[in-house]
Steps between C-alpha positions, in 0.01 A plus 500: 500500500767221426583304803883515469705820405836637468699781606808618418703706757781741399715621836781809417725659765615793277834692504358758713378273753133521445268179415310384198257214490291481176240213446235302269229274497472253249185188451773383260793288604669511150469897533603515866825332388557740230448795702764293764798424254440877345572614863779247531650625146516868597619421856773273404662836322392780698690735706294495769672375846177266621291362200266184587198318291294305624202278397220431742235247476128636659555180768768698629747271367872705286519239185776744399769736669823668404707753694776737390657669785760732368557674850806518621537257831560730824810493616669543127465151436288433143 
């Protein structure tokens, strides 16, 4: 078993209001990233209101992390 390994975390808050969190393991660093921008890429474009990626090191430390929170603010503000 390789001492340090990757996951990549993909968060969702749908339309509907229900949750999505899809995730991989990866011994690879080179195809952790991949799997991170490919995430980032569709995200960037989607129409769903909460889209994160995120890319987490098996020490527990995020190397990567983006967030795009299309929700509207409360209060009409956005």
């Amino acid at each position: 078993m390789p001492d340090i390994f990757y996951t990549t975390i993909e968060n969702q808050v749908r339309s509907d209001g229900s949750f999505g969190l899809l995730y991989d393991h990866f011994t690879s660093e080179n195809a952790a990233y991949a799997k991170y921008y490919t995430v980032c890429a569709a995200a960037a474009v989607s129409d769903i209101p909460y889209h994160s990626a995120h890319l987490l090191r098996s020490d527990g430390l995020i190397i990567e992390g983006r967030v795009w929170d299309r929700r509207e603010a409360e209060g009409g503000e956005g």
